[in-house]
Biotite code that builds the C-alpha atoms (Angstrom):
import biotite.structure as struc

atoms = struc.array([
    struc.Atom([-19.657, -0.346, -0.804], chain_id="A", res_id=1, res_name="UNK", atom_name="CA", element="C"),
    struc.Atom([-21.802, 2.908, 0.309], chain_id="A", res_id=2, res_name="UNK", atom_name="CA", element="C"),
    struc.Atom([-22.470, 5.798, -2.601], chain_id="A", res_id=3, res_name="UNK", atom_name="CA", element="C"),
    struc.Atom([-22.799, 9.177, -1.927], chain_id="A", res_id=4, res_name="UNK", atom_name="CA", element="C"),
    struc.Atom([-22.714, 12.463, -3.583], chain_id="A", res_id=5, res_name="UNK", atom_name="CA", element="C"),
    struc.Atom([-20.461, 15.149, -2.795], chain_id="A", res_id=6, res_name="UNK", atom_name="CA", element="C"),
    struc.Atom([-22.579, 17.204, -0.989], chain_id="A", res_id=7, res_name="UNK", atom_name="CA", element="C"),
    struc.Atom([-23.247, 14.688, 1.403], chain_id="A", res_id=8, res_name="UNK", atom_name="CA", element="C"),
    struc.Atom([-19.742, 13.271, 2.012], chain_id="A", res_id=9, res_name="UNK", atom_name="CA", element="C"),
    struc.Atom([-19.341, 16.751, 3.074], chain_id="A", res_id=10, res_name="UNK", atom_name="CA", element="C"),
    struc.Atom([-22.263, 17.010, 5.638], chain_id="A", res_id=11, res_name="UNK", atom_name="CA", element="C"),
    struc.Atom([-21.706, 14.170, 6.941], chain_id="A", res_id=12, res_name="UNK", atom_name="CA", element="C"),
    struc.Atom([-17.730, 13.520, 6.406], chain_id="A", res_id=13, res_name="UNK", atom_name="CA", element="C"),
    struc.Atom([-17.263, 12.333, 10.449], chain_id="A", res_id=14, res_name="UNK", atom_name="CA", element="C"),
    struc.Atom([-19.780, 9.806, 10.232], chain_id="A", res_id=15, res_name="UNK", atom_name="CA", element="C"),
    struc.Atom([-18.326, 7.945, 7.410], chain_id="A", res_id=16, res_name="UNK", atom_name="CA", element="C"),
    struc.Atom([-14.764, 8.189, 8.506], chain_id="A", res_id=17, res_name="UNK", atom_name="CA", element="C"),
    struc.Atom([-16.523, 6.195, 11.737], chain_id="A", res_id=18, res_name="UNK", atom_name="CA", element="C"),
    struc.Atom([-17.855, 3.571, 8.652], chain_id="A", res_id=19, res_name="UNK", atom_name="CA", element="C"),
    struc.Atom([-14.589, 3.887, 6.955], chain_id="A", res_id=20, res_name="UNK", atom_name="CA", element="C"),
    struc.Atom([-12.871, 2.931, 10.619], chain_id="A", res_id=21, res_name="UNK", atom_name="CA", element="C"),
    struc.Atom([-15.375, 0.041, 11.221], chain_id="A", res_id=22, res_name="UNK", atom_name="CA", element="C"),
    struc.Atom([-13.582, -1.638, 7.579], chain_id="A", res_id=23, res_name="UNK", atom_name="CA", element="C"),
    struc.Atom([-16.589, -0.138, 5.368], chain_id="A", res_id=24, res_name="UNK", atom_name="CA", element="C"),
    struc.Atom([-15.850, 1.738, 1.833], chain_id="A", res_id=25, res_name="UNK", atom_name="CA", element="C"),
    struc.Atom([-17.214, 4.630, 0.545], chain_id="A", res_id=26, res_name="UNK", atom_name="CA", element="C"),
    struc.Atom([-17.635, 5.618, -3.129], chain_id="A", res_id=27, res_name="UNK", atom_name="CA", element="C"),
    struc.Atom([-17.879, 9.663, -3.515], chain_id="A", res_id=28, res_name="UNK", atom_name="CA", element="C"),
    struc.Atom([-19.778, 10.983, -6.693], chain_id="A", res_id=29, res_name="UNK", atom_name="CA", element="C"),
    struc.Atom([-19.917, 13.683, -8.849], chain_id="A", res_id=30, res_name="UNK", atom_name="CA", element="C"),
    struc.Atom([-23.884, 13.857, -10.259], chain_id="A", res_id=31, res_name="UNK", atom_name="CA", element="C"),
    struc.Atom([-23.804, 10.301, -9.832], chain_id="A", res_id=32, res_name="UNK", atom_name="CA", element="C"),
    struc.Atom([-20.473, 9.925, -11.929], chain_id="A", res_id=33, res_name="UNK", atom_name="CA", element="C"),
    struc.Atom([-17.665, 8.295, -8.939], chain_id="A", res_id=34, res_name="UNK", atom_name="CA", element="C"),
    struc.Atom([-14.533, 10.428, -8.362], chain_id="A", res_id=35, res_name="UNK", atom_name="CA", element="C"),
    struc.Atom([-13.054, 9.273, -5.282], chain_id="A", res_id=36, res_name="UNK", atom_name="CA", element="C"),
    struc.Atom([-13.353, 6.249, -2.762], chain_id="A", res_id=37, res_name="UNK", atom_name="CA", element="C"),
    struc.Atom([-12.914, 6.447, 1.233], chain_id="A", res_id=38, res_name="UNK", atom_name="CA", element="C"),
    struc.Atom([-11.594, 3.194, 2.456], chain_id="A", res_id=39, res_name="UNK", atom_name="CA", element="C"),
    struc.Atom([-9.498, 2.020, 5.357], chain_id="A", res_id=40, res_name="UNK", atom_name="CA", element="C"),
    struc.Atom([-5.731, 2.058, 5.347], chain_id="A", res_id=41, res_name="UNK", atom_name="CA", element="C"),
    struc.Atom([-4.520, -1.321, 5.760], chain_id="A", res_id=42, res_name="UNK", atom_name="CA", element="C"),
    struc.Atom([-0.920, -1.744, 6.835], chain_id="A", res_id=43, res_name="UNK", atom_name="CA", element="C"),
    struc.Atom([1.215, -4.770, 5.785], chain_id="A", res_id=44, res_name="UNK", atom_name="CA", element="C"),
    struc.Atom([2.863, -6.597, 7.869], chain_id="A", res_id=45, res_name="UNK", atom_name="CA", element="C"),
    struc.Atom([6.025, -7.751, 7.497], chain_id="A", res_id=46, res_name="UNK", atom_name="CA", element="C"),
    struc.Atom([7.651, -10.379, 9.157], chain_id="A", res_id=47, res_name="UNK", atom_name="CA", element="C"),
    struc.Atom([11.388, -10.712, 10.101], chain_id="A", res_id=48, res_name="UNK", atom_name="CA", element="C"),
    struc.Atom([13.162, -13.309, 11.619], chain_id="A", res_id=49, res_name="UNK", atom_name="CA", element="C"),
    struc.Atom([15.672, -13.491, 13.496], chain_id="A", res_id=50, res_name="UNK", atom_name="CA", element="C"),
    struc.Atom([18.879, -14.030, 11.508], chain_id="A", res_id=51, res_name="UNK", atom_name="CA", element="C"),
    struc.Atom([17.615, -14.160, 8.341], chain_id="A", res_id=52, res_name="UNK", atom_name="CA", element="C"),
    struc.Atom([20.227, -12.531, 6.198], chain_id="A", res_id=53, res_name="UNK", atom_name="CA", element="C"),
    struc.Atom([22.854, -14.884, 7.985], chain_id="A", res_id=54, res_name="UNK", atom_name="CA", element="C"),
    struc.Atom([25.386, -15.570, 5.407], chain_id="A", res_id=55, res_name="UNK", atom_name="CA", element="C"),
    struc.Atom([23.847, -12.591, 2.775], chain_id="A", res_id=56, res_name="UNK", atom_name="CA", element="C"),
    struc.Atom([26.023, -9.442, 4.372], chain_id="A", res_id=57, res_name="UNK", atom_name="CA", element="C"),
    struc.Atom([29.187, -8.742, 6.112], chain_id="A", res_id=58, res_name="UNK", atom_name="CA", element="C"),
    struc.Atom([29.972, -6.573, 8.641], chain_id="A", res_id=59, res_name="UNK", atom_name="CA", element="C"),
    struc.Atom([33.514, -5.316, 7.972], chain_id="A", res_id=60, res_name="UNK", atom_name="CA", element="C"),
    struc.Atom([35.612, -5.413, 11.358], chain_id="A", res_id=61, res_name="UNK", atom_name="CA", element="C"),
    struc.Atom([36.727, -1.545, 11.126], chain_id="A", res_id=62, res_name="UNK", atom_name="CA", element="C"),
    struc.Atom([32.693, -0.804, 11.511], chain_id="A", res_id=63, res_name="UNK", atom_name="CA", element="C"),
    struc.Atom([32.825, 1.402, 13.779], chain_id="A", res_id=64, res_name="UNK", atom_name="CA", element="C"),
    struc.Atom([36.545, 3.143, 13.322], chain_id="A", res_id=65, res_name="UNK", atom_name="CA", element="C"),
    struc.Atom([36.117, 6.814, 13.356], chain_id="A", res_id=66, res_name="UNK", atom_name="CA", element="C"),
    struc.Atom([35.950, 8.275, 9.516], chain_id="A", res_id=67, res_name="UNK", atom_name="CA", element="C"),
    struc.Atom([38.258, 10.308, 7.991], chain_id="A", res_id=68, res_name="UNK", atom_name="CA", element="C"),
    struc.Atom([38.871, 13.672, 8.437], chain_id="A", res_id=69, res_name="UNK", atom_name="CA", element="C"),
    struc.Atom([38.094, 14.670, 4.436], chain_id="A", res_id=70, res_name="UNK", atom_name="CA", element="C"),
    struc.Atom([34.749, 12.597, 4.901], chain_id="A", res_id=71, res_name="UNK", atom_name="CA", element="C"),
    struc.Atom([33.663, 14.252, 8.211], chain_id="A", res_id=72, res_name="UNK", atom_name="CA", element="C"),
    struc.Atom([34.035, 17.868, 6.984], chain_id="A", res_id=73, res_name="UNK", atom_name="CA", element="C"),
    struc.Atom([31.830, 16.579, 3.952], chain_id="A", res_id=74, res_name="UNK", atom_name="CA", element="C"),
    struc.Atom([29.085, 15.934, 6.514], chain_id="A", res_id=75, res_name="UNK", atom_name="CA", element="C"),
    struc.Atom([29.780, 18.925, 8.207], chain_id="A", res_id=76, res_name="UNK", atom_name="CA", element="C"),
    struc.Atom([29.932, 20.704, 5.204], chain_id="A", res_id=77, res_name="UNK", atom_name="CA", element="C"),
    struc.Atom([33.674, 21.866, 5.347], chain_id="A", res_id=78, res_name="UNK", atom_name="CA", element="C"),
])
C-alpha cells in the first residue's frame, strides 16, 4: 500500500485514482499520522438461482386483483 501526505494526494489526486483503478491502495496522511485510505470498490456478487425459494413463499391467487378503494386513496393520499 502507497503513503502519501495530504498535500500530495491533492496534487496529484487523478493519478492515484488511475492506481486506485488498477486494484492499488492508497494510505493518505496527516504529518505522517494516516487519516484516510483510497482503495477500489469491490462489488459482491451474488448469485441466484433459478427457483431457489421454491417451496419458501406463496403467491396468493388474488395477486394481482385491483386494491381497495380505502387503500388506493391512501396511496394517493385521499
Amino acid at each position: 500500500m502507497r503513503k502519501v501526505n495530504v498535500h500530495e494526494a491533492k496534487t496529484h489526486f487523478s493519478k492515484l485514482l488511475k492506481r486506485v483503478e488498477k486494484g492499488e491502495s492508497v494510505l493518505i496522511a496527516r504529518n505522517g499520522t494516516p487519516i484516510a485510505e483510497l482503495r477500489p470498490i469491490v462489488e459482491k456478487r451474488i448469485e441466484r438461482r433459478f427457483g431457489e425459494l421454491r417451496g419458501r413463499i406463496t403467491i396468493p391467487d388474488d395477486f394481482n386483483a385491483p386494491l381497495p378503494d380505502d387503500i388506493l386513496d391512501a396511496f394517493e393520499g385521499k
